[in-house]
MDTraj code that builds the backbone (N, CA, C; nanometers):
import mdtraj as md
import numpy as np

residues = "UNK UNK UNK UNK UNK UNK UNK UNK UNK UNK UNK UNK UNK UNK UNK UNK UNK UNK UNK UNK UNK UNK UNK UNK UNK UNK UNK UNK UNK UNK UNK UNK UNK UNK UNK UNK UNK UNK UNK UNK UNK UNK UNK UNK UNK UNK UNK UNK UNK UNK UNK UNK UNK UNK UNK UNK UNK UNK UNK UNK UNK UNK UNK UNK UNK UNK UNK UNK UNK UNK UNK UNK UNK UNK UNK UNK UNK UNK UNK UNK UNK UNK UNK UNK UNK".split()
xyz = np.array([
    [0.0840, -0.1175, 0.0000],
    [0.0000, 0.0000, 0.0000],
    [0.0890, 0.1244, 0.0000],
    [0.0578, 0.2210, -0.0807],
    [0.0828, 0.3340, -0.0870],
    [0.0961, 0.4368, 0.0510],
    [0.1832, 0.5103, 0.1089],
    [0.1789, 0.5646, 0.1972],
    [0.1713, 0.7430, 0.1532],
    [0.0876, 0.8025, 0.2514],
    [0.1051, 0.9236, 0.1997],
    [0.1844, 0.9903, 0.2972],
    [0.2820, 1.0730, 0.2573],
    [0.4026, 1.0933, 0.2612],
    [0.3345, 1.2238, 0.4246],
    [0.2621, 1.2985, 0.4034],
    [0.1252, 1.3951, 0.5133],
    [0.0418, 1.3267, 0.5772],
    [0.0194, 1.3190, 0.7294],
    [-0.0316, 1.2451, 0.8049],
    [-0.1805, 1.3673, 0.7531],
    [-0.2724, 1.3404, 0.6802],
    [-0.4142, 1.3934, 0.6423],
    [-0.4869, 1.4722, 0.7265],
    [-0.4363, 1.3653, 0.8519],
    [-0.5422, 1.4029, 0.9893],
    [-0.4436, 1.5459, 1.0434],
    [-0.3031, 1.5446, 0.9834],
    [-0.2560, 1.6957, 1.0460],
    [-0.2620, 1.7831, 1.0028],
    [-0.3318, 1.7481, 0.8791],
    [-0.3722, 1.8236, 0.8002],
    [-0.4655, 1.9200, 0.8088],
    [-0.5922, 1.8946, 0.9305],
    [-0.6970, 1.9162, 0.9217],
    [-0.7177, 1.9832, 1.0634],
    [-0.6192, 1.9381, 1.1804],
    [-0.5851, 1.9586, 1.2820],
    [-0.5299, 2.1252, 1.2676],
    [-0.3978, 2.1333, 1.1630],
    [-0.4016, 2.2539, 1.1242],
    [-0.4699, 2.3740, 1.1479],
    [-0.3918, 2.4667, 1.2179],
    [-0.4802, 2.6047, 1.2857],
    [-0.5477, 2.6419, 1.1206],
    [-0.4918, 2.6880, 1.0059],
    [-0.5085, 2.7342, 0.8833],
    [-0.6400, 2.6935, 0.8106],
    [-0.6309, 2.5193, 0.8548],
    [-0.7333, 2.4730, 0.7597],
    [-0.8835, 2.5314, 0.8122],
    [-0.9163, 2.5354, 0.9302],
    [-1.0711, 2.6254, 0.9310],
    [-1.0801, 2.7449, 0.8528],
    [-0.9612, 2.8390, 0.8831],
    [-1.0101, 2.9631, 0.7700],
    [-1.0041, 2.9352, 0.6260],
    [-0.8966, 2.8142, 0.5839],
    [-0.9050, 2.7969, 0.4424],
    [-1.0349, 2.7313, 0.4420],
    [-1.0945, 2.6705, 0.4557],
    [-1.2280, 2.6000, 0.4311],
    [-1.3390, 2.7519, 0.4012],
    [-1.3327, 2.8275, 0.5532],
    [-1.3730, 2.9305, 0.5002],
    [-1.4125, 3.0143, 0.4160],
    [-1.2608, 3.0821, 0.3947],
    [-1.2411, 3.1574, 0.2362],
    [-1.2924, 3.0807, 0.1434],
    [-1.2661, 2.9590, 0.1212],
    [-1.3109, 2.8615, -0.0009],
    [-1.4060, 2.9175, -0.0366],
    [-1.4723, 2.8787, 0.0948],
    [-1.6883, 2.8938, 0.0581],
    [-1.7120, 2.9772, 0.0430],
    [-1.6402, 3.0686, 0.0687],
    [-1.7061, 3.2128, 0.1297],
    [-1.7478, 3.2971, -0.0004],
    [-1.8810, 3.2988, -0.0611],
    [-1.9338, 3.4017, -0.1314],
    [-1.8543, 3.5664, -0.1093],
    [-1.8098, 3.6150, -0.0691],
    [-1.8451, 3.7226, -0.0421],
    [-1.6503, 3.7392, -0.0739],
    [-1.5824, 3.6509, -0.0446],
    [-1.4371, 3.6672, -0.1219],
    [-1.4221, 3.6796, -0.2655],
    [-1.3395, 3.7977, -0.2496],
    [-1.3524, 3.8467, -0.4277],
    [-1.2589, 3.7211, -0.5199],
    [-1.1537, 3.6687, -0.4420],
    [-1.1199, 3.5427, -0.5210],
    [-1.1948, 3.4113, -0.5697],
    [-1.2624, 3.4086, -0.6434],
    [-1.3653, 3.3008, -0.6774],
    [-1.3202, 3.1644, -0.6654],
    [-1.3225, 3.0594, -0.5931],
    [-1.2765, 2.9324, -0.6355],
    [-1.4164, 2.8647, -0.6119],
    [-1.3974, 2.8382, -0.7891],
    [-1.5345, 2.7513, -0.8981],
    [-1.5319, 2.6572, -0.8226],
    [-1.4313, 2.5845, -0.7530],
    [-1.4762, 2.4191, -0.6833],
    [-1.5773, 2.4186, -0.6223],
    [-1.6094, 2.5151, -0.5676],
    [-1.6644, 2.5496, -0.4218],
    [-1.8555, 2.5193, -0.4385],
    [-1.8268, 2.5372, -0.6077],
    [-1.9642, 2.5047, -0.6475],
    [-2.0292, 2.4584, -0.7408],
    [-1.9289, 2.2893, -0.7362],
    [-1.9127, 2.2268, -0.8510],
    [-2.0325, 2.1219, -0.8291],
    [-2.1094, 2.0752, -0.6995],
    [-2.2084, 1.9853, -0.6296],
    [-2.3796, 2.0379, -0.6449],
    [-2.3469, 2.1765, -0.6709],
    [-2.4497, 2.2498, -0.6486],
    [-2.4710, 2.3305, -0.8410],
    [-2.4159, 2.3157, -0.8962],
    [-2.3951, 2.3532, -1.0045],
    [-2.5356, 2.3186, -1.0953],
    [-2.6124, 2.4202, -1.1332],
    [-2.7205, 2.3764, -1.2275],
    [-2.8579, 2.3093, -1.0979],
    [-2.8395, 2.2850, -0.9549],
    [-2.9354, 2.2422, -0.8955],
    [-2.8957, 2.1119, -0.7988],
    [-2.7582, 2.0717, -0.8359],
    [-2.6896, 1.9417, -0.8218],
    [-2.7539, 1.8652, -0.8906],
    [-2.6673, 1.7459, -0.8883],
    [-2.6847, 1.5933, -0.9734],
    [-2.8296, 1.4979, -0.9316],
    [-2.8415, 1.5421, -0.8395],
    [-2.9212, 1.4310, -0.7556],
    [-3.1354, 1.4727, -0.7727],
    [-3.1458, 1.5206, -0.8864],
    [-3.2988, 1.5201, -0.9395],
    [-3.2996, 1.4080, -1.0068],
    [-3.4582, 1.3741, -0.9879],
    [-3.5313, 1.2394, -1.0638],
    [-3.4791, 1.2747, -1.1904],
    [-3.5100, 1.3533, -1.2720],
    [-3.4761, 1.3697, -1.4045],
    [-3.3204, 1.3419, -1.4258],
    [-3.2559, 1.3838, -1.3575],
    [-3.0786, 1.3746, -1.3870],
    [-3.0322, 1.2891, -1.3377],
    [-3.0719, 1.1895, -1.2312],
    [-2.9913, 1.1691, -1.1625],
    [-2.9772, 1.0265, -1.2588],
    [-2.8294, 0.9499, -1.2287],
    [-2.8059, 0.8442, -1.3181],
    [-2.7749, 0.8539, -1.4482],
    [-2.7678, 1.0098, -1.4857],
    [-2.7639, 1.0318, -1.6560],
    [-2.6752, 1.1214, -1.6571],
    [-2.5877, 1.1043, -1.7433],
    [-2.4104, 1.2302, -1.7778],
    [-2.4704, 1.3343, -1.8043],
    [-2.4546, 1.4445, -1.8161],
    [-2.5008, 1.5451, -1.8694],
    [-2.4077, 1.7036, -1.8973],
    [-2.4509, 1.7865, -1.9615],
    [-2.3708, 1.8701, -2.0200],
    [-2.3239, 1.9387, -1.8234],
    [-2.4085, 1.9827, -1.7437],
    [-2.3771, 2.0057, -1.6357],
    [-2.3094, 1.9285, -1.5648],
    [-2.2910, 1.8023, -1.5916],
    [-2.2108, 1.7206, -1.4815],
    [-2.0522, 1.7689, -1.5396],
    [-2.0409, 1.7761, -1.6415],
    [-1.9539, 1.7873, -1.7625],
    [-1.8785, 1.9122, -1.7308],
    [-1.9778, 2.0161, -1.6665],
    [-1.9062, 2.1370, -1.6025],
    [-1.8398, 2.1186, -1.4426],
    [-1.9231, 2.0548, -1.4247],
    [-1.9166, 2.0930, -1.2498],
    [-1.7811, 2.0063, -1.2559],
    [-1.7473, 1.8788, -1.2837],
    [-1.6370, 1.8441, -1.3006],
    [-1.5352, 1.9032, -1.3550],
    [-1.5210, 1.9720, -1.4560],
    [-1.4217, 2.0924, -1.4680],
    [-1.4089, 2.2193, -1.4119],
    [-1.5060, 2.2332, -1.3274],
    [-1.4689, 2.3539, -1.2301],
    [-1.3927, 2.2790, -1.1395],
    [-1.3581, 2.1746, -1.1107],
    [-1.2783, 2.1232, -1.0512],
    [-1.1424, 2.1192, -1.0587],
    [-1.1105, 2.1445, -1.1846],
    [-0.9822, 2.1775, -1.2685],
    [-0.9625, 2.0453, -1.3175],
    [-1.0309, 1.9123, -1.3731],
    [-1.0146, 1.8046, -1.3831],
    [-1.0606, 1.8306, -1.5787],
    [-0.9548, 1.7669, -1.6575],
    [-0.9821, 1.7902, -1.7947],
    [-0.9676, 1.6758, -1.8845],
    [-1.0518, 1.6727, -1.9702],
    [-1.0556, 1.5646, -2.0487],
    [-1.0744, 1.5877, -2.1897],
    [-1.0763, 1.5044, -2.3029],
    [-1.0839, 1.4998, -2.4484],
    [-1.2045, 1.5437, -2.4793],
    [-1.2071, 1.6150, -2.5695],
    [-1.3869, 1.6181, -2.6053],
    [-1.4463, 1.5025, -2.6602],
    [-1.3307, 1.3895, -2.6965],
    [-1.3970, 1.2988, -2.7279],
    [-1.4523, 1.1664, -2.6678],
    [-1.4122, 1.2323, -2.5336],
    [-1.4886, 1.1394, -2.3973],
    [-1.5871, 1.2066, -2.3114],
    [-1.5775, 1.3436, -2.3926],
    [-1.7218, 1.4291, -2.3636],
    [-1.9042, 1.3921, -2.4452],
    [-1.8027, 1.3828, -2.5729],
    [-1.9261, 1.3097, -2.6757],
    [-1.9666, 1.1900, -2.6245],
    [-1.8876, 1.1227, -2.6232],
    [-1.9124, 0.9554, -2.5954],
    [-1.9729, 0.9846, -2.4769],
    [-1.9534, 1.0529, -2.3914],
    [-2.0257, 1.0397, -2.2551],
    [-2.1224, 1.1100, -2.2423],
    [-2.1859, 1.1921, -2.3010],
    [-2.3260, 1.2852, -2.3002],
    [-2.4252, 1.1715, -2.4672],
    [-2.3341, 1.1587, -2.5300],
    [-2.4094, 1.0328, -2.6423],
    [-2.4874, 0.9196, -2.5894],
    [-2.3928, 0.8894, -2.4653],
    [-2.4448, 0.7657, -2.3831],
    [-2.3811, 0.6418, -2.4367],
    [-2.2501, 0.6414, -2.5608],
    [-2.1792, 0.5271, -2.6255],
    [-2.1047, 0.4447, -2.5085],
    [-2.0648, 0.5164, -2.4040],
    [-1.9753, 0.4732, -2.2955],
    [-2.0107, 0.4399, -2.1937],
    [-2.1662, 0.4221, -2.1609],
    [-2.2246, 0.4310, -2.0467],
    [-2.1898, 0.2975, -2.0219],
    [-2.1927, 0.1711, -2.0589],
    [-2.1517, 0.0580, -2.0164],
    [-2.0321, 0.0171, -2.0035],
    [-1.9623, 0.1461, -1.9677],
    [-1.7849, 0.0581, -2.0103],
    [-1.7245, 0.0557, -2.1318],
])
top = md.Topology()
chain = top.add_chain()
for i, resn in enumerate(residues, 1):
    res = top.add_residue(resn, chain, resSeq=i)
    for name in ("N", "CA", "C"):
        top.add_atom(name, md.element.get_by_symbol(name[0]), res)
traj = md.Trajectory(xyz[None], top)
């Protein structure tokens, strides 16, 4: 098994990390970080209508994450070609 090199939990213990959590969320900081509202994006994932189905919004909220991919695993995945693997 992989060891991570940062005990996580001191991570969190950290005087810093409450205000960074903070700022993160915090509407009202003029530095925007998009993560902050990548769950909630469009209404979140989790409606009868959406839920279980890729969609052009899931497609965002995951790249406000800074996470990037091909457009051609964007097609395939809003097409529904990939949905089984």
């Amino acid at each position: 098994m992989c060891r991570v090199p940062v005990d996580l939990l001191d991570l969190v213990r950290d005087d810093r990390a409450a205000e960074d959590l903070r700022t993160y969320f915090d509407e009202d900081v003029p530095l925007l970080y998009t993560g902050r509202r990548f769950e909630i994006l469009a209404g979140g994932g989790d409606h009868r209508d959406t839920c279980d189905v890729i969609t052009g919004d899931d497609l965002m909220a995951v790249q406000m994450l800074s996470v990037r991919f091909p457009s051609e695993v964007a097609i395939g995945l809003l097409a529904g070609t990939w949905a089984d693997g």
